[in-house]
GULOSE-880260 format. One record per residue (C-alpha): x, y, z. Coordinates in steps of 0.001 Angstrom, whole numbers, plus 500000, padded with zeros to 6 digits. Each point is the difference from the previous one (the first is absolute). Layout:
N
XYZ/...
END
This chain:
707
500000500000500000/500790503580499484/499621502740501727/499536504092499501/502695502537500487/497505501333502825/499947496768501678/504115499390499735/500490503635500662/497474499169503462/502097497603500773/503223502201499866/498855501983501827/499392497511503078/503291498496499360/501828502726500826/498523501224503195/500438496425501399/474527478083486381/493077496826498751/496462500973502132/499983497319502476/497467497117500673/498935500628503450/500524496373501049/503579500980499836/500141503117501859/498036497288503023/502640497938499708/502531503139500640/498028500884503275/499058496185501017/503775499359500165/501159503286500777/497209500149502630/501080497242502023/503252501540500950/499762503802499536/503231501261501582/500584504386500253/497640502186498888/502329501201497441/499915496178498225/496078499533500560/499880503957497394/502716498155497609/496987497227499631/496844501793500315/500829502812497524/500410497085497019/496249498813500607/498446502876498337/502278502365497607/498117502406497873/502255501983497407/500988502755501790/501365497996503184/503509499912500385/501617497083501407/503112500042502093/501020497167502625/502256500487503137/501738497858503022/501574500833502884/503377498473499031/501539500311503960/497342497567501077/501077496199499400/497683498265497725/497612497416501499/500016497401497079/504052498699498676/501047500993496950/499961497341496932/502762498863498587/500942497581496853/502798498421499444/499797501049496091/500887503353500973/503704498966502323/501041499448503225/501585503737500174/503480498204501389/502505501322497649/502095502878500310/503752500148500886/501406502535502026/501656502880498532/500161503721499366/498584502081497757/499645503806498835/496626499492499580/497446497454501208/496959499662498203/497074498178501788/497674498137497127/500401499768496251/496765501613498891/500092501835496937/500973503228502543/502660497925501804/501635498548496975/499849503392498072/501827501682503223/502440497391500411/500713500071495767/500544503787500442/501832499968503050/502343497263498149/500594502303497051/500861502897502126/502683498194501318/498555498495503259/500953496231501348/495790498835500241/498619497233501379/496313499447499526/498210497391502142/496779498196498993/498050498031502747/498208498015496933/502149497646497757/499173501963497299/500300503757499278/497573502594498068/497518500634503393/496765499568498172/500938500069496885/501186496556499509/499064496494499082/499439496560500979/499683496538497849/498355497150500529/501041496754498372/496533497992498498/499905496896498232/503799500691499495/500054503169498422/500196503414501903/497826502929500116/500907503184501603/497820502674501285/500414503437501110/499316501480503257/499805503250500026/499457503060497669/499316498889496036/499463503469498506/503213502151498852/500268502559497644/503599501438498783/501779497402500136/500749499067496742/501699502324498411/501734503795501627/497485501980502205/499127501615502971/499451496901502043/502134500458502620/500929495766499954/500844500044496662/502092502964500331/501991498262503162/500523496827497516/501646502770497615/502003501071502579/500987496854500777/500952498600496307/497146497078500151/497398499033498195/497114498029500706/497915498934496877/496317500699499711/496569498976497618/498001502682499600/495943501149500060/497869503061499616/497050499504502006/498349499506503433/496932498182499776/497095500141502022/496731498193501214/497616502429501084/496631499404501409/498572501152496344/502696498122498549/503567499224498068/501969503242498615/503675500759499652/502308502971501005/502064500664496850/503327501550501417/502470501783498202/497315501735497929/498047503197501066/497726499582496580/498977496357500949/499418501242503383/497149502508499084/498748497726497923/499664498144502817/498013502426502123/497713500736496560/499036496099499727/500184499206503977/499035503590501886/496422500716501383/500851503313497804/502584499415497707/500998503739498540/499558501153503847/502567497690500918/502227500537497614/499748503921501128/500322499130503458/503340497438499747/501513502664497752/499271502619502686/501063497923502597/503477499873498454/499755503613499291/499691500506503446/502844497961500800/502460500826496793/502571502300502019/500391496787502447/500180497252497760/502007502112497629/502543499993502619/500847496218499852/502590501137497654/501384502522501930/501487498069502836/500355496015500938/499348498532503220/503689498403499518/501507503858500571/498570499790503758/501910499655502857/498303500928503593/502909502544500995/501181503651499042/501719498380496578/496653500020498680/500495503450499233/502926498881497415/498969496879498366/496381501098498915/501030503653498871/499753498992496648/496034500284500521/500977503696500530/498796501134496291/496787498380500407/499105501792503145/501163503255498970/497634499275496598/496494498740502333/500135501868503320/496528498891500405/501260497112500829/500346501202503307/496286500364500374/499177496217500005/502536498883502070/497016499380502728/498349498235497149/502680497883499160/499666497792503343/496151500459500301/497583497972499380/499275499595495939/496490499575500525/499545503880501056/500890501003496932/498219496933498139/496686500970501741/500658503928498576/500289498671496309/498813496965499464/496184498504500371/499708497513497198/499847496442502099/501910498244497502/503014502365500197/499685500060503739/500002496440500327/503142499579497500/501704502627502004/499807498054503273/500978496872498350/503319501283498438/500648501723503882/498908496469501866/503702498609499414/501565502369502651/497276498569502092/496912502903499582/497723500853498144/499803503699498993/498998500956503501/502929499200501823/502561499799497475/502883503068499369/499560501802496966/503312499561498854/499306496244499613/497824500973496691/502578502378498398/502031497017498509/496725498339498770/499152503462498376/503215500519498659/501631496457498942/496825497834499347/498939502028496538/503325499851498731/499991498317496936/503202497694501192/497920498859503043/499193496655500991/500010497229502694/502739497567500386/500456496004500975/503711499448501229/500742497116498060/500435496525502725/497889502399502479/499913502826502983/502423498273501185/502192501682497395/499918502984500885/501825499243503545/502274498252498164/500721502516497592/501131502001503231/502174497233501680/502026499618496881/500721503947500354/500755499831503449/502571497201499599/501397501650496960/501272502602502376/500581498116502492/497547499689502221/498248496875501779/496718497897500775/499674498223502364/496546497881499898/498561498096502981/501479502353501936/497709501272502748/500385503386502645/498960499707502801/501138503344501607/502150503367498444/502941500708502473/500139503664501557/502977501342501669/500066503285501097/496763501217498692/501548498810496264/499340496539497674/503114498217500100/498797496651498914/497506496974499904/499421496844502119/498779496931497702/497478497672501103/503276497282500087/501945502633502977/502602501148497406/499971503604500103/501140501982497227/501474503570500167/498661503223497546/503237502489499596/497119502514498617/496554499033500321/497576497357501006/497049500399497034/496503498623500551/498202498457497174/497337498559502219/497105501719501104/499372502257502658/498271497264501889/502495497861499572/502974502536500502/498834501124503044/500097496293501134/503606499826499234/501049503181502261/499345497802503171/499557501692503443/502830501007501184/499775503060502475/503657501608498249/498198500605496877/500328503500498987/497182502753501250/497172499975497759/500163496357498967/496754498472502458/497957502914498506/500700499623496300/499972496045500769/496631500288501154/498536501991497737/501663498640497241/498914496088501153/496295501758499740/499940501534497018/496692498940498092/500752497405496906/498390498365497171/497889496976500708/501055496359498607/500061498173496820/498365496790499139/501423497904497360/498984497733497556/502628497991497879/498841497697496866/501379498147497654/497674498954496693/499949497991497168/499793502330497254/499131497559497098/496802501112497738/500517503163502203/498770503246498390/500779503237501281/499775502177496591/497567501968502303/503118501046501921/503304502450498850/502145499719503217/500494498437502756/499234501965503195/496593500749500854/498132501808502782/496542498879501105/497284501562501720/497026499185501378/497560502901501202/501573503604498972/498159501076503350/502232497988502377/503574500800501079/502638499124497648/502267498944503115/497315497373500749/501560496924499539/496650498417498924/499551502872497480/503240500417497753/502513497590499046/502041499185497066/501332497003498169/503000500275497799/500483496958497173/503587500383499544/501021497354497688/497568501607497636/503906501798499260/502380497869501671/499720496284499449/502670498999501947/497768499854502603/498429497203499694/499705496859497479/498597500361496667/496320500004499999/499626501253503179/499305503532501999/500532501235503492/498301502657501361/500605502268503104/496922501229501418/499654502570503118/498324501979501775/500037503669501016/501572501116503655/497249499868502017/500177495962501516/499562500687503675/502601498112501752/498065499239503395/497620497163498644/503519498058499286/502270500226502200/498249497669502689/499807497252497222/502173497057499525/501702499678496745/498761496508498621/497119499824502124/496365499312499151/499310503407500944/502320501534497932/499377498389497104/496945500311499821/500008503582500928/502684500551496858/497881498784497649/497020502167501127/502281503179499635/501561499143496649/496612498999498283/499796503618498636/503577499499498241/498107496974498772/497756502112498786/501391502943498590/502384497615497681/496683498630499084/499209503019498322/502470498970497432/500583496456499973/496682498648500898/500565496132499758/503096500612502023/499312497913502900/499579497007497532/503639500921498264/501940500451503801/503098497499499961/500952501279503664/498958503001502323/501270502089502496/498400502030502358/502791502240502053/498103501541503344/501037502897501649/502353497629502430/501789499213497062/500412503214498737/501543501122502989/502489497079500396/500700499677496529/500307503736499334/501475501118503596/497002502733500480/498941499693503424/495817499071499979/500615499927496067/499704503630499483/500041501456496220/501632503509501667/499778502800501947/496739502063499867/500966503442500692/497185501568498227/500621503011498363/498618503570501500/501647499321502860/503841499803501271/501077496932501189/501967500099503486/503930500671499466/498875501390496731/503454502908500746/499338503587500301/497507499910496459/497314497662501687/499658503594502032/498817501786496835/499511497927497515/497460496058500038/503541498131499192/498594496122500992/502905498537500592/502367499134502788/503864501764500118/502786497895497814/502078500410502926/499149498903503579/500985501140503768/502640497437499672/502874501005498664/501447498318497171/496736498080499517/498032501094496313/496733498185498665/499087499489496348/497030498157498401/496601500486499685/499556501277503129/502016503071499182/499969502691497257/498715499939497392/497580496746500858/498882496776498910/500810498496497073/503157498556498675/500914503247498067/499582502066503185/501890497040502406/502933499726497712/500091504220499757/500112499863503794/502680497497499917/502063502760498088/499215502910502062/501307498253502973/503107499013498296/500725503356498482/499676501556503716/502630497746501012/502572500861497728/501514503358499151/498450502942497462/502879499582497837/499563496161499638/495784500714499256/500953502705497432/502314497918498182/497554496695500383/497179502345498716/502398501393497141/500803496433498698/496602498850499626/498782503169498291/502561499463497407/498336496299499396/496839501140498029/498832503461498974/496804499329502315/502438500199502913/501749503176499079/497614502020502340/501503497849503012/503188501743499930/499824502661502230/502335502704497549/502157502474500817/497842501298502782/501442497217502404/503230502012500298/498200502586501339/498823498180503293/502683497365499775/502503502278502073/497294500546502819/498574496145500542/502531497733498660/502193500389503767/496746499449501541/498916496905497915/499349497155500929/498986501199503863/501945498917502133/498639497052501166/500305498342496749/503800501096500080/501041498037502942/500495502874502145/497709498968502802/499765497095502175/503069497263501121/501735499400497185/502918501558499937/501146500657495889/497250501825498472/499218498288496779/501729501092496712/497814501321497507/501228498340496244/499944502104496933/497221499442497443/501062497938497166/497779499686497181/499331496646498656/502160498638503032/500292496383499280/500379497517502927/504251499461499054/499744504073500619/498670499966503361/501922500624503209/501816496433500736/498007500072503551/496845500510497719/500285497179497990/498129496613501418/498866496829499151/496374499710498668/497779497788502380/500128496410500123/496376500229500081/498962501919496842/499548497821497427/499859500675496478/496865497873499396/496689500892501561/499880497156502411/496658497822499763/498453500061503334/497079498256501991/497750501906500787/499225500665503541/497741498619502104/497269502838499658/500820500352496402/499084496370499083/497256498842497634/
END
């Protein structure tokens, strides 16, 4: 995702001062089980508000994370025993291998950095990744995470495709240009990369075609000076210190050519459907709108307005489209680890923290779930969530001032509901889907429900429509899930492979059933296997405590330790930096949000703050001289200008070594462009894990995940 110049220039400026209407014998099965047991007040709300959501509700879920949790957590053995891990020091320690972790530990490689990134899961990629299953002797693999990515084949402003620039790799791609969906009043398709097609749309599909048309084109009228922006500055010229000042003065010009720019800063981080509800009152369009905002986790109402500038911008380019990484999601992690060990850097899989060491108020290291404890010359980074970094911080009464508060309050902060999944494999002989032009699709059952009800909106995604390597000839496999809004209570007192369970997971996945149904009606008569992933598995197989998609900060508001701008402006999201010295967070918990795009973007901002201006410059320099889309990274001659006033300053100095026990501050390494592994400092250069393997390795699935 991409951002506005207003949004990156908020940003700055805080840096420096510090998814179906359900049946209603399901929602009685939510509050018979749920009922039985109904722990705080706070859980019995995260229930009670998914039993009747009208459109305008918005749905947010919370925990007190300091309390112990009354049911144990599942684990499988599919997903590792967490006991590697050596002992060892590091500059930087990167906790998880999402596509945020891997991106900051890539990065931090290339600027010179000796990185170790440690997965808890034997595989890496977060949720984006994949898992096969071996049937009648031939493998099928299915994703388990996101499906739809746009930019990715070719140059753009995708801030993951511009990382695997930076790093020299390339991950191949088959590509689509359309959404489709299954609407109450039935099938139609979202043409991307084509702002002709797309009015034609609204003319065939609209309530009021021509008023539609007048009111999207107003819409981005309204929004032009914002989206325009996207070329002005890149999320990958952040840093959260003074130095911001230097590497995004190349965005200079622009500024100086819109000052009314300034003017929607406060609209930048509010909520879109404010200025939806001032413009636009065709249903249709409204209902598309909150569709194309549900992937950050909202609808319209509750989503930030800078969320849609991309979509306004990119999606009627006429080189748009979606893309299927060829052998899976998995890909795209491994696209990462390839950079990261080209410069040096490590994984470590199945390696599991249990606590982040703090010595004098300062990160200095990690202890594994095995006792080894490694050390972090630099900085300890946090992939995880805030949930499950908070976890990690123990507690100890010598953490630093400031840490019990922003623990709290972080371990509180309200998040996205759960995902249900459904995974099937088909025999696709006599199979006809000419109906059908791609292979993601979103489904929806009543327009006047929430689209974070999990019995409302799902999607399924028929990847080996594009990729056959998938699965055998002849045969499909299809990823269907639901929207954010599973509430977690009604599981977590249930057994995995109990009656109970079982029977409960089929009576939450029959809408997937359904909604696949829509296109593939005879499929229960072509199934070869099935799947169905609850939100136990998620968690365990994904590492998101109570299987939460994300945080749900929604926009309007400023989330706590939002830095001085959540005091004038609704910035919704939590401070890169924490009271802990030393200790960043990146992922899709941070700025600039969910999404792979926006995790792996976080992933660089945290690595550029670690490293010095004149390292980001150059870094920023290099990959604008890659492809003329890119030249607006560079930040020009205008760097010099604040280059003499932050560069002593930069990195803080914190991230310089300068605080805390150890006694040789680290040594900051001179960017090298295209720095090839040979290149890198001698004490940089380590063995790849023993555990990465260069085959996806075909797993059983676990217990929960079993047909």
């Amino acid at each position: 995702m991409k951002f506005s110049v207003a949004a990156l220039l908020s940003l700055q400026l805080m840096s420096s001062c510090s998814a179906f209407a359900p049946h209603r014998h399901q929602n009685r099965a939510i509050t018979k089980i749920f009922s039985e047991d109904a722990g705080t007040s706070g859980d019995n709300e995260n229930v009670l508000q998914t039993e009747n959501t009208s459109r305008d509700k918005v749905m947010t879920f919370s925990y007190d994370m300091s309390l112990e949790p009354k049911y144990e957590k599942p684990t499988y053995p599919g997903t590792g025993n967490g006991l590697s891990g050596d002992e060892g020091e590091y500059d930087v320690i990167v906790i998880g291998s999402g596509m945020g972790g891997l991106a900051c530990g890539a990065m931090s490689a290339k600027y010179g950095d000796k990185v170790l990134v440690l997965e808890s899961h034997i595989k890496c990629g977060g949720s984006a990744h994949t898992f096969s299953r071996i049937h009648n002797g031939e493998k099928y693999s299915f994703e388990v995470g996101p499906s739809i990515f746009e930019g990715l084949d070719r140059p753009s402003l995708n801030p993951l495709r511009i990382v695997f620039d930076i790093l020299g790799e390339e991950m191949p791609v088959k590509t689509y240009t359309g959404l489709g969906y299954w609407t109450p009043s039935g099938y139609w398709r979202f043409p991307i990369g084509s702002k002709s097609a797309f009015e034609s749309l609204l003319m065939e599909q609209a309530e009021d075609g021509p008023k539609a048309v007048e009111e999207w084109n107003a819409l981005r009228a309204r929004l032009k000076t914002l989206g325009g922006s996207t070329t002005a500055v890149s999320l990958l010229n952040l840093r959260q210190d003074a130095g911001f000042l230097a590497t995004t003065a190349g965005s200079l010009p622009f500024v100086l050519t819109h000052p009314d720019v300034f003017a929607d800063l406060p609209l930048t981080f509010d909520s879109l459907h404010k200025t939806v509800d001032e413009i636009v009152t065709v249903p249709f369009l409204r209902n598309f709108i909150d569709t194309m905002c549900i992937f950050c986790g909202f609808p319209a109402k509750g989503a930030m307005t800078a969320h849609m500038l991309y979509i306004l911008e990119r999606f009627f380019d006429e080189s748009a489209c979606y893309a299927v990484p060829i052998g899976g999601t998995c890909e795209m992690g491994n696209t990462l680890q390839r950079g990261l060990e080209k410069f040096g850097g490590k994984l470590q899989l199945n390696a599991h923290v249990d606590e982040i060491l703090v010595e004098n108020d300062k990160a200095v290291g990690v202890r594994l779930k095995n006792g080894n404890v490694l050390k972090a010359r630099k900085a300890v980074v946090s992939n995880a969530t805030p949930f499950d970094t908070v976890k990690m911080l123990g507690t100890s009464e010598s953490l630093p001032k400031g840490v019990e508060k922003w623990r709290n309050e972080l371990g509180k902060l309200p998040r996205h509901g759960a995902i249900m999944h459904l995974f099937i494999a088909i025999d696709a002989e006599g199979l006809d889907l000419s109906h059908i032009d791609d292979p993601a699709h979103l489904v929806i059952q009543d327009w006047g429900r929430s689209m974070q009800d999990s019995q409302n909106l799902c999607s399924f995604f028929i990847p080996s429509i594009l990729d056959k390597s998938l699965c055998p000839e002849g045969k499909h496999v299809i990823h269907v899930y639901s929207s954010g809004g599973e509430p977690y209570e009604p599981w977590e007192k249930l057994k995995p492979g109990s009656e109970e369970y079982e029977a409960y997971k089929e009576e939450r996945a029959e809408v997937l059933w359904r909604a696949v149904e829509r296109c593939i009606p005879d499929i229960r008569d072509r199934v070869e296997f099935s799947i169905i992933g609850s939100p136990l598995a998620h968690e365990a197989f994904l590492r998101r405590d109570r299987g939460t998609y994300g945080m749900a900060w929604a926009a309007g508001t400023s989330a706590p330790h939002a830095g001085l701008l959540g005091g004038v402006l609704p910035f919704p999201f939590p401070n890169l930096k924490t009271p802990v010295d030393g200790l960043l967070r990146c992922g899709d918990s941070c700025f600039p949000g969910i999404g792979t795009p926006s995790a792996a973007a976080s992933g660089v901002i945290a690595a550029n703050t670690m490293t010095t201006v004149d390292n980001h410059i150059e870094m920023l320099k290099e990959v604008s001289d890659l492809d003329p889309l890119y030249k607006f990274l560079d930040p020009g001659f205008a760097a010099n200008i604040y280059k003499p006033f932050v560069g002593p300053i930069t990195p803080s100095k914190e991230l310089r070594g300068q605080k805390g026990m150890r006694p040789n501050p680290t040594k900051h390494v001179p960017y090298v462009a295209n720095r090839a592994e040979s290149e890198v400092r001698i004490d940089t250069a380590v063995e790849s894990s023993t555990a990465v393997q260069s085959e996806e390795p075909v797993t059983e699935p676990e217990p929960a995940l079993r047909e």
